[in-house]
VMD Tcl script that builds the backbone (N, CA, C; Angstrom):
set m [mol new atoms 408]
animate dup $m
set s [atomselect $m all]
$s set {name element resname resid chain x y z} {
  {N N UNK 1 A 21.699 -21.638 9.729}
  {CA C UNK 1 A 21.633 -20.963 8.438}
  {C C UNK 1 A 20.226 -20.404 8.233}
  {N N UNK 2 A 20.279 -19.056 7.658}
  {CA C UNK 2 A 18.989 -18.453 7.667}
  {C C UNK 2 A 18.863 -18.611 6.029}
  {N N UNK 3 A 16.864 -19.003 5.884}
  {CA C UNK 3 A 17.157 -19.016 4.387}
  {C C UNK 3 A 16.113 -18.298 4.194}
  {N N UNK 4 A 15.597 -17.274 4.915}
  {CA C UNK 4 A 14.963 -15.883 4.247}
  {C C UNK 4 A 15.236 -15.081 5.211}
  {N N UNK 5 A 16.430 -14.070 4.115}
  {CA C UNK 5 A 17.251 -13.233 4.848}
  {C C UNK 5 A 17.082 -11.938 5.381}
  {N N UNK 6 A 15.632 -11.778 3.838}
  {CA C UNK 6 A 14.984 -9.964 4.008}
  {C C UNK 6 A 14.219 -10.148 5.698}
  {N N UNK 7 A 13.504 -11.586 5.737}
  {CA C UNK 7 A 12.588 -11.635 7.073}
  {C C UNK 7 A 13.635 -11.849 8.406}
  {N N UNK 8 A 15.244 -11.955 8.291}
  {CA C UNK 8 A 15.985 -11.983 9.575}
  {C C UNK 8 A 16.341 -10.124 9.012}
  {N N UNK 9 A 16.591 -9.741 8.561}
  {CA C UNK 9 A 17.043 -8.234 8.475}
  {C C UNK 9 A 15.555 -7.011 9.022}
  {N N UNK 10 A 14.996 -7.681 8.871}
  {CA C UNK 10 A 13.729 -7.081 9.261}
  {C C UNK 10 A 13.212 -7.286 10.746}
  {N N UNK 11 A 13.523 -8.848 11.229}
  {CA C UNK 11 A 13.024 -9.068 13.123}
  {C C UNK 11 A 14.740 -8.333 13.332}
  {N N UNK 12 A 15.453 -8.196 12.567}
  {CA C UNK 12 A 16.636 -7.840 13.951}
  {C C UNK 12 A 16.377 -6.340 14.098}
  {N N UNK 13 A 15.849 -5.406 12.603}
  {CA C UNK 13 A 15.669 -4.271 12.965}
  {C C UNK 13 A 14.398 -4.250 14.100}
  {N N UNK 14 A 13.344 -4.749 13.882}
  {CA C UNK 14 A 12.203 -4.839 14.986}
  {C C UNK 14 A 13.093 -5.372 16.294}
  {N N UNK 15 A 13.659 -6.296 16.815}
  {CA C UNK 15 A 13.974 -6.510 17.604}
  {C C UNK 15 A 14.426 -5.367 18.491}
  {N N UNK 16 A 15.894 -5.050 17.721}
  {CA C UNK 16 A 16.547 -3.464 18.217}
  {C C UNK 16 A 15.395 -2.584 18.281}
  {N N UNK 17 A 14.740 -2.024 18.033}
  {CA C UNK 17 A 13.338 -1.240 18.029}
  {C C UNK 17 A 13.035 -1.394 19.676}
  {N N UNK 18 A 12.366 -2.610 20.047}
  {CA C UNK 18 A 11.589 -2.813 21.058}
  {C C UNK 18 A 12.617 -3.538 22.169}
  {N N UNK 19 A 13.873 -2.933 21.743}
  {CA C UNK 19 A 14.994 -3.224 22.963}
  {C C UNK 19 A 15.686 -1.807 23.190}
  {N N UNK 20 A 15.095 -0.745 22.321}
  {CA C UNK 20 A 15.499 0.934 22.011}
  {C C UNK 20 A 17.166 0.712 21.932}
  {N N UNK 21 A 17.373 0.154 21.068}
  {CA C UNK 21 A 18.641 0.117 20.509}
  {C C UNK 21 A 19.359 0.956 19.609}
  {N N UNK 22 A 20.341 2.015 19.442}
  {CA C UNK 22 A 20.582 3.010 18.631}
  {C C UNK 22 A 20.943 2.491 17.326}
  {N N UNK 23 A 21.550 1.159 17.740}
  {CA C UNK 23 A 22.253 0.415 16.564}
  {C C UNK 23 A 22.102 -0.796 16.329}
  {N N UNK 24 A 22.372 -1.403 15.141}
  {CA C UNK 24 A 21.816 -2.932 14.616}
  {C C UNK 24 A 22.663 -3.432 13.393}
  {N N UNK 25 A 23.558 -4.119 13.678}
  {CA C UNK 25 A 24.213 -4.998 12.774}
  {C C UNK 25 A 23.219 -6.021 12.022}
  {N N UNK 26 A 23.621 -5.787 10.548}
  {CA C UNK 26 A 22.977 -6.365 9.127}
  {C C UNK 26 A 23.922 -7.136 8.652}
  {N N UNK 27 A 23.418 -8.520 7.915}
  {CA C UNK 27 A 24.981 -9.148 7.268}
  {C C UNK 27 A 24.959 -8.266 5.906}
  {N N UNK 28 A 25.952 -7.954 5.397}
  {CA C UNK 28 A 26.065 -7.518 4.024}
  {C C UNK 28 A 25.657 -8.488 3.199}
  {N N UNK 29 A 24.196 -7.556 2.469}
  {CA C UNK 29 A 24.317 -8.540 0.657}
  {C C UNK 29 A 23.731 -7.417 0.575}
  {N N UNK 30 A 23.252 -7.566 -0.668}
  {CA C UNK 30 A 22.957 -6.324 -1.997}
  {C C UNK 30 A 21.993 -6.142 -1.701}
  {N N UNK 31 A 20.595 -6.601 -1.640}
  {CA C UNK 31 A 19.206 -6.569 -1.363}
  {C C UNK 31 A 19.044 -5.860 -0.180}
  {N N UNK 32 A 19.835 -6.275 1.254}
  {CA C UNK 32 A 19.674 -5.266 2.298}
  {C C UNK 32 A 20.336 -4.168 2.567}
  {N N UNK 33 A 21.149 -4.157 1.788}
  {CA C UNK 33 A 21.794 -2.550 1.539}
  {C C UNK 33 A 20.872 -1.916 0.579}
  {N N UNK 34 A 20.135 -2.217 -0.242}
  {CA C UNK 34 A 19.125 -1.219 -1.044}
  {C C UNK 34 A 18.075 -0.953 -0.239}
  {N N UNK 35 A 16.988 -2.310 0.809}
  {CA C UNK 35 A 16.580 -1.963 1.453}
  {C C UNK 35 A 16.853 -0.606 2.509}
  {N N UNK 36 A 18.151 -0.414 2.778}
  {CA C UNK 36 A 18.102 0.309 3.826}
  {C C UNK 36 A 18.548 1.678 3.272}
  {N N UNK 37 A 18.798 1.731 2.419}
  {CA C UNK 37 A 18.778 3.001 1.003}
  {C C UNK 37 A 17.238 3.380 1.150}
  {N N UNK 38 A 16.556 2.567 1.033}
  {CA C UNK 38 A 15.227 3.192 1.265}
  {C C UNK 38 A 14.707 3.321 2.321}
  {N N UNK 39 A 14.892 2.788 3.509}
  {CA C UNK 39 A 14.415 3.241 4.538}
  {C C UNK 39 A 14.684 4.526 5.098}
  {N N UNK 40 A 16.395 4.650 4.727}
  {CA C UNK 40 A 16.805 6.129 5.205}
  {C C UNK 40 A 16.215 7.316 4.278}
  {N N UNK 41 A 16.103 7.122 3.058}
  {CA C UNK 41 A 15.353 8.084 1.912}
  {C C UNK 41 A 13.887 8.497 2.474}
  {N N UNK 42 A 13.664 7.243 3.433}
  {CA C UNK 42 A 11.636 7.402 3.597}
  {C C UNK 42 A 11.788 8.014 5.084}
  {N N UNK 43 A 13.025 8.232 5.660}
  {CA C UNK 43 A 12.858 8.750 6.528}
  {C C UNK 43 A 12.714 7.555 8.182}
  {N N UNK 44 A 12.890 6.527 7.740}
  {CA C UNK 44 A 12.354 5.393 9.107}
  {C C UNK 44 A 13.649 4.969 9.779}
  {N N UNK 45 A 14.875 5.056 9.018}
  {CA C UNK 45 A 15.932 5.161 10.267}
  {C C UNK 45 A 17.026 5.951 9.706}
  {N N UNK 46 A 18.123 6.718 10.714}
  {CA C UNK 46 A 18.634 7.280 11.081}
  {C C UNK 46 A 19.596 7.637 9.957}
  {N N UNK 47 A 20.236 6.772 9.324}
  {CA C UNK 47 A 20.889 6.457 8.428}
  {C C UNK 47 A 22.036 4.715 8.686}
  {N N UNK 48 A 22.567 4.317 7.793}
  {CA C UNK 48 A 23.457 3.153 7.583}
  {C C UNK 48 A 25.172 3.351 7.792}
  {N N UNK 49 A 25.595 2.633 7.920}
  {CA C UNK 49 A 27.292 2.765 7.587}
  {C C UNK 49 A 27.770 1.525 7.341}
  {N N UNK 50 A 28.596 1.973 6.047}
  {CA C UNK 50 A 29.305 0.640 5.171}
  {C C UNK 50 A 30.796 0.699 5.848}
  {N N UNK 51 A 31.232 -0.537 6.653}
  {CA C UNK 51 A 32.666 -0.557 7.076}
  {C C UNK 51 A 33.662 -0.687 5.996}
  {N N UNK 52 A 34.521 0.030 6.115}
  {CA C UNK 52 A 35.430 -0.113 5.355}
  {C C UNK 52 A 36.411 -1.661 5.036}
  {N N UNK 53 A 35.953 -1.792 6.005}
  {CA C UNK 53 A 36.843 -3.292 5.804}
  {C C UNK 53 A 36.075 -4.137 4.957}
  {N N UNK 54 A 36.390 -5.622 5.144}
  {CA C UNK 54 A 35.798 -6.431 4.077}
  {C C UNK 54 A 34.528 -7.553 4.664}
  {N N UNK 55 A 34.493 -6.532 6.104}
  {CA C UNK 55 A 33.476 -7.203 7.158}
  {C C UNK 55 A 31.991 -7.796 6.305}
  {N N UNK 56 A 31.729 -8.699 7.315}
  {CA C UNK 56 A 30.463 -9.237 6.718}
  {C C UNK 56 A 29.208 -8.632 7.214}
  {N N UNK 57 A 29.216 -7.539 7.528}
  {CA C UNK 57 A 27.973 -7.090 8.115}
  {C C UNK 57 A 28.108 -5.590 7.912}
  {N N UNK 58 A 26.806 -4.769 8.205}
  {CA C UNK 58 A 26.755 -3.271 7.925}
  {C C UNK 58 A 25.956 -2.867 9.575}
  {N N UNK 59 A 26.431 -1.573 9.695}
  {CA C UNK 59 A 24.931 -1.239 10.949}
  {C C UNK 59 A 24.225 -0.108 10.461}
  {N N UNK 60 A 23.447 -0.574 10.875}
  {CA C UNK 60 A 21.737 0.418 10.950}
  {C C UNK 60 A 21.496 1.508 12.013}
  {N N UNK 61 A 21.625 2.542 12.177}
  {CA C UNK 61 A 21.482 3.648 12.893}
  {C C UNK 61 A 19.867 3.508 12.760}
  {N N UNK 62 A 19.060 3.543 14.083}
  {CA C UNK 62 A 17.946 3.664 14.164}
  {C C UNK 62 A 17.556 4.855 14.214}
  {N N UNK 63 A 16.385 5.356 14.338}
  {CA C UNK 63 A 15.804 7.000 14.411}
  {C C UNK 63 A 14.450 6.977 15.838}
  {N N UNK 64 A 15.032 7.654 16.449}
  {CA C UNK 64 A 13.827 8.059 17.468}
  {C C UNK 64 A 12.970 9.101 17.429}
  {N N UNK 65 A 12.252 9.244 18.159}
  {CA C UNK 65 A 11.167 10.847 18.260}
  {C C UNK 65 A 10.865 11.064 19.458}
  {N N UNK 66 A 10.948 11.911 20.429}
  {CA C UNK 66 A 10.777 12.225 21.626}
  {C C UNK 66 A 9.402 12.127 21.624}
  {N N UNK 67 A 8.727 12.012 22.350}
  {CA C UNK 67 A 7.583 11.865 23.455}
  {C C UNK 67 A 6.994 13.173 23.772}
  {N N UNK 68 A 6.381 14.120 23.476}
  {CA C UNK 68 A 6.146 15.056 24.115}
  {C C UNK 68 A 5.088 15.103 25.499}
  {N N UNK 69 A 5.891 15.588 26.662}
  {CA C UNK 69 A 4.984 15.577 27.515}
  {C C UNK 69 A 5.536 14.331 27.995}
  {N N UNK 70 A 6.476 13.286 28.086}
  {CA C UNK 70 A 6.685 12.577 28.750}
  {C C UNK 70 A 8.331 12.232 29.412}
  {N N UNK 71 A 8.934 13.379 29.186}
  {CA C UNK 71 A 10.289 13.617 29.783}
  {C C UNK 71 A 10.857 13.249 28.841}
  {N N UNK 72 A 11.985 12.124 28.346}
  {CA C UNK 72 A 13.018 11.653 27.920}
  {C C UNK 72 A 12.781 10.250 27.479}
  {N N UNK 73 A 11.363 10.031 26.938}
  {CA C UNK 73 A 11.250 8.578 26.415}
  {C C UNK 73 A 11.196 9.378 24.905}
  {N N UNK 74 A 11.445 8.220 24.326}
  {CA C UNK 74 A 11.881 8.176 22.870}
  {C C UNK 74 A 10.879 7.283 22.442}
  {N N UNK 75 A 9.953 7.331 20.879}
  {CA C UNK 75 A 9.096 6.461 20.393}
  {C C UNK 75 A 9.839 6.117 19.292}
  {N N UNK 76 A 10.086 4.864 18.824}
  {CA C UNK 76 A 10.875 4.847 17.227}
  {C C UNK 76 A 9.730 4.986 16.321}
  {N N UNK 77 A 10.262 5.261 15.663}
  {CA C UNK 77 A 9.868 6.049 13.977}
  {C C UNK 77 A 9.507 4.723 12.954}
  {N N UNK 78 A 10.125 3.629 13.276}
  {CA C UNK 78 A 9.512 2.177 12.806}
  {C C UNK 78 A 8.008 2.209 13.619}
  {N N UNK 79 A 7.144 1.541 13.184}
  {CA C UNK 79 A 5.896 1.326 14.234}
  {C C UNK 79 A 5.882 -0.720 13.952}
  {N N UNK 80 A 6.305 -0.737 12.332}
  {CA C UNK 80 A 5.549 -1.959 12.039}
  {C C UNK 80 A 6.382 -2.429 10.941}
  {N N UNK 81 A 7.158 -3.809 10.956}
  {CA C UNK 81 A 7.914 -3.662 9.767}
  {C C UNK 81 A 7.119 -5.475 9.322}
  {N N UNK 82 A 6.529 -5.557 8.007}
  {CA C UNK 82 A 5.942 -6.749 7.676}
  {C C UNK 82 A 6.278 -7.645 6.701}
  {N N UNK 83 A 6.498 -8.547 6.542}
  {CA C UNK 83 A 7.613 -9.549 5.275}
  {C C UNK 83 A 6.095 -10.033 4.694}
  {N N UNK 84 A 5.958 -9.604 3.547}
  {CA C UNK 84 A 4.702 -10.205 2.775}
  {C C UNK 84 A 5.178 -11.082 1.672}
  {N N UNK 85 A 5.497 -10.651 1.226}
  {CA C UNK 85 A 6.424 -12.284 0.144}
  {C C UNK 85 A 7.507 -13.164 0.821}
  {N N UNK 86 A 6.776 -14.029 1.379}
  {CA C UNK 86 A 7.765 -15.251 1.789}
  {C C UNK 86 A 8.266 -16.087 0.453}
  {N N UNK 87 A 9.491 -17.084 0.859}
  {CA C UNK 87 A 9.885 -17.462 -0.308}
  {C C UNK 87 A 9.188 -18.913 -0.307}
  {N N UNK 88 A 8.456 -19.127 0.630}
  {CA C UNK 88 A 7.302 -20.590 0.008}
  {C C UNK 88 A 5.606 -19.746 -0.588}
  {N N UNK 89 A 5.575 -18.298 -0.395}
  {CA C UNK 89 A 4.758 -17.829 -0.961}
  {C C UNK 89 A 5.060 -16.658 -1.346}
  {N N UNK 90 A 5.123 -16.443 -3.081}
  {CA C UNK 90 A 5.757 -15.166 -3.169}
  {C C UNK 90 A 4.839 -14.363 -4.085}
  {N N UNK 91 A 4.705 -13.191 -3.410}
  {CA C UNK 91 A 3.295 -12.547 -3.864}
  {C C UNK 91 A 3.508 -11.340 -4.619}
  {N N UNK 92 A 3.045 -11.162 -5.895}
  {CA C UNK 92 A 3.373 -10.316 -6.873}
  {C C UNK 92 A 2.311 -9.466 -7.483}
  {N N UNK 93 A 2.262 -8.232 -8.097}
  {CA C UNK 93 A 1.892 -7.647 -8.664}
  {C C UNK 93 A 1.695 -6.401 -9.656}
  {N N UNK 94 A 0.463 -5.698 -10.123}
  {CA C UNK 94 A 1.107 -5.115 -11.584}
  {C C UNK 94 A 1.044 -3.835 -10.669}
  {N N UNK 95 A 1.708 -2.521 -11.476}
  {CA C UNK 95 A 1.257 -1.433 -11.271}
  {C C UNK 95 A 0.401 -0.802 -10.568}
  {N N UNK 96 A -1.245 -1.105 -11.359}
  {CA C UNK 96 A -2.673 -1.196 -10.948}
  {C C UNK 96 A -2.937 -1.141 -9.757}
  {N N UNK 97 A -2.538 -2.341 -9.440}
  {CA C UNK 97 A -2.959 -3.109 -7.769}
  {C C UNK 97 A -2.071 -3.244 -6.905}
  {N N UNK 98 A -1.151 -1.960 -6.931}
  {CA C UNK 98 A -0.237 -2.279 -5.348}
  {C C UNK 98 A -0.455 -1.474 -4.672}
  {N N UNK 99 A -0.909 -1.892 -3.116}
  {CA C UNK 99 A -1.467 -1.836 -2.199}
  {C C UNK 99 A -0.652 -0.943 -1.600}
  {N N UNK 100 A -1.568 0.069 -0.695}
  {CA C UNK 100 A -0.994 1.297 0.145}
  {C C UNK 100 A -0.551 0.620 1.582}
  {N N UNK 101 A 0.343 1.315 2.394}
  {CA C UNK 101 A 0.369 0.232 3.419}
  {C C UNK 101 A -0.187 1.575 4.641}
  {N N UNK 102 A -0.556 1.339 5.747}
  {CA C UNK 102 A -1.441 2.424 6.663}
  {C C UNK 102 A -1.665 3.901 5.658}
  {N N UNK 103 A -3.259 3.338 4.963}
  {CA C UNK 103 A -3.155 4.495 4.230}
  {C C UNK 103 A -2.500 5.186 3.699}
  {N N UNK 104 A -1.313 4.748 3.172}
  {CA C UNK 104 A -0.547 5.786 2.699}
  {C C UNK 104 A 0.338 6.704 3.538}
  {N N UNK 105 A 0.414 6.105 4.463}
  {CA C UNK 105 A 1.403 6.716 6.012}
  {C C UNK 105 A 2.839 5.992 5.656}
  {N N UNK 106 A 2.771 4.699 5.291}
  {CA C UNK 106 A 3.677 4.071 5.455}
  {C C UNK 106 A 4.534 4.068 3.736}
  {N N UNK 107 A 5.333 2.780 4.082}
  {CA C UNK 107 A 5.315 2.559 2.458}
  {C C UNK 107 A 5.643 0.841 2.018}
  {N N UNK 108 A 5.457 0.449 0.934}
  {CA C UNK 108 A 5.345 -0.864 0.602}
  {C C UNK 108 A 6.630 -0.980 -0.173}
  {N N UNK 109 A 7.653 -1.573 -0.020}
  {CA C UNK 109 A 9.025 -1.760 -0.821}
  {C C UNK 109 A 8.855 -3.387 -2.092}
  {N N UNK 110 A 8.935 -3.131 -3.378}
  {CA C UNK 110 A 9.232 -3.530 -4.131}
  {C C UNK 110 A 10.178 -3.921 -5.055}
  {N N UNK 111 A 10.197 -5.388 -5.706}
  {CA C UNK 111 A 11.349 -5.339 -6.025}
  {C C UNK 111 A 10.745 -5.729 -7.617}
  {N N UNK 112 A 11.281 -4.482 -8.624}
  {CA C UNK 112 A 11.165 -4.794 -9.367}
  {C C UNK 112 A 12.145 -5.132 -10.970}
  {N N UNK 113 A 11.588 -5.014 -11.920}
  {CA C UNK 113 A 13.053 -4.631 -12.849}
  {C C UNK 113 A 13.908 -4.302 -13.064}
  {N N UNK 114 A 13.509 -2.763 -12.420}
  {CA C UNK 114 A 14.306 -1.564 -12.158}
  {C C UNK 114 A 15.369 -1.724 -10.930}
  {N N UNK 115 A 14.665 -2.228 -10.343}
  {CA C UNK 115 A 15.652 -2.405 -8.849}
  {C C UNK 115 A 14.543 -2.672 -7.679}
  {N N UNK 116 A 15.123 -1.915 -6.843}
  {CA C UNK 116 A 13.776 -1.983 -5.274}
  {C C UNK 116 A 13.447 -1.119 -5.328}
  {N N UNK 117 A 12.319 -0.665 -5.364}
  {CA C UNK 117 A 11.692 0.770 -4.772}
  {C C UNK 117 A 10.427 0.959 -4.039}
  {N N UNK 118 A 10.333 1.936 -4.058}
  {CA C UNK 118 A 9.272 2.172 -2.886}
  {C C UNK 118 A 7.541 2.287 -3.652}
  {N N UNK 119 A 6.684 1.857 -2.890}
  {CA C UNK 119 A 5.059 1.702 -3.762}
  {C C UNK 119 A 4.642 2.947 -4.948}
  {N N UNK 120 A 5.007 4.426 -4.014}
  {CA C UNK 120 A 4.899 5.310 -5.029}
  {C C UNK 120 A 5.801 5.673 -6.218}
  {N N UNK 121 A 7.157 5.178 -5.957}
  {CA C UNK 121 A 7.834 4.804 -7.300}
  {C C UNK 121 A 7.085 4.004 -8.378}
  {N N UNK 122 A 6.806 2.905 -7.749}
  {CA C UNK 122 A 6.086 1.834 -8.469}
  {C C UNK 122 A 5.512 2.205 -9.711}
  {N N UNK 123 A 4.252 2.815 -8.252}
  {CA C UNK 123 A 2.918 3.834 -9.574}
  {C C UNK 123 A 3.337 4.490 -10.590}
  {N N UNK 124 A 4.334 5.325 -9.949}
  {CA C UNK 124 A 4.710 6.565 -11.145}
  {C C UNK 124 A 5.083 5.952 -12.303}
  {N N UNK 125 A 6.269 5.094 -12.008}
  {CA C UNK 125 A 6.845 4.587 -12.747}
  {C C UNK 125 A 6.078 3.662 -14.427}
  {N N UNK 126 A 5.328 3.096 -13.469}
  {CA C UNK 126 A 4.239 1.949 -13.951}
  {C C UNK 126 A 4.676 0.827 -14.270}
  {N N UNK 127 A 5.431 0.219 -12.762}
  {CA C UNK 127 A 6.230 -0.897 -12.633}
  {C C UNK 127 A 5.106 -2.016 -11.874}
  {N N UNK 128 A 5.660 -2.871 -12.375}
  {CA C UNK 128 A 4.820 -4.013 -11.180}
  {C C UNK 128 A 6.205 -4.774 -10.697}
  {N N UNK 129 A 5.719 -6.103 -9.901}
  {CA C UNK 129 A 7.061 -6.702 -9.464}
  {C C UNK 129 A 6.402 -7.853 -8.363}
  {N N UNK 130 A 7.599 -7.956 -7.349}
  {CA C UNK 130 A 7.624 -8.729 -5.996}
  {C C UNK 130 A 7.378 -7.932 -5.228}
  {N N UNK 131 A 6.447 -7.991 -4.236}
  {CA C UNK 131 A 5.832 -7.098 -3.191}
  {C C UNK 131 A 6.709 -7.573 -2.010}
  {N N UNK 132 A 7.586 -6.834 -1.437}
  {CA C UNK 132 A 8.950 -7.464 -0.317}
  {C C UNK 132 A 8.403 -7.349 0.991}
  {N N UNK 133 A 8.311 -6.233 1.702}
  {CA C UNK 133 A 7.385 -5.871 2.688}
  {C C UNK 133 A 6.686 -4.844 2.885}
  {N N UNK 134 A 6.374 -4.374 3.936}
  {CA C UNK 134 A 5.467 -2.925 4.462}
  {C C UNK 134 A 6.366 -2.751 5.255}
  {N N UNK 135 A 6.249 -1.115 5.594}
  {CA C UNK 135 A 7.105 -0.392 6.604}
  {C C UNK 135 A 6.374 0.671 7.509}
  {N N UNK 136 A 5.635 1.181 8.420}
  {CA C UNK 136 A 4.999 1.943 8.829}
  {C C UNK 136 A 5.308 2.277 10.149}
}
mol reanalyze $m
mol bondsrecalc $m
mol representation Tube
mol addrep $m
């Protein structure tokens, strides 16, 4: 039994990553289906698909980028995926002070009132919350 689920949805996408896997089965819950609402919105994978059935899991279409200059290798479009609020340490903050993740290359997913969103939602918004992970 896994009992932090965002940090197994996150090594299986890294895993598939650094095994160049096109695809990656997720168990279905609510939190990682929004997560991956935002990943595909930010552009870091491919897109998702919800089975029609009453299956317990979803897959993750990953996203590659060719290599230029190196034939037919593919680099994924993930570089770095990081679980910063563990649930024996859960790290929060306001508006103000949420942190850019690679300069502002990447993005920091939050979970706040509103729902999950992404760091520059945050700001705009002028939300604070649970800081979930980094994505770059």
């Amino acid at each position: 039994m896994v009992n932090d689920t965002i940090s197994d949805m996150l090594t299986r996408i890294r895993n598939a990553n650094l095994a160049s896997k096109n695809c990656v089965a997720i168990p279905k819950t609510k939190i990682h289906i929004n997560i991956a609402k935002i990943l595909e919105q930010e552009g870091f994978i491919e897109s998702f698909s919800m089975p029609e059935s009453e299956d317990r899991e979803f897959n993750v279409n990953l996203k590659y980028v060719p290599v230029i200059g190196k034939g037919n290798t593919k680099k994924p479009c993930i570089t770095n995926l990081k679980r910063i609020s563990t649930p024996g340490l859960r790290i929060y903050t306001n508006s103000r002070d949420i942190p850019q993740s690679f300069g502002g290359m990447g993005i920091v997913i939050i979970s706040t009132s509103k729902g999950l969103m992404t760091d520059r939602d945050a700001r705009n918004a002028k939300l604070g919350g649970e800081i979930l992970c980094s994505v770059w």
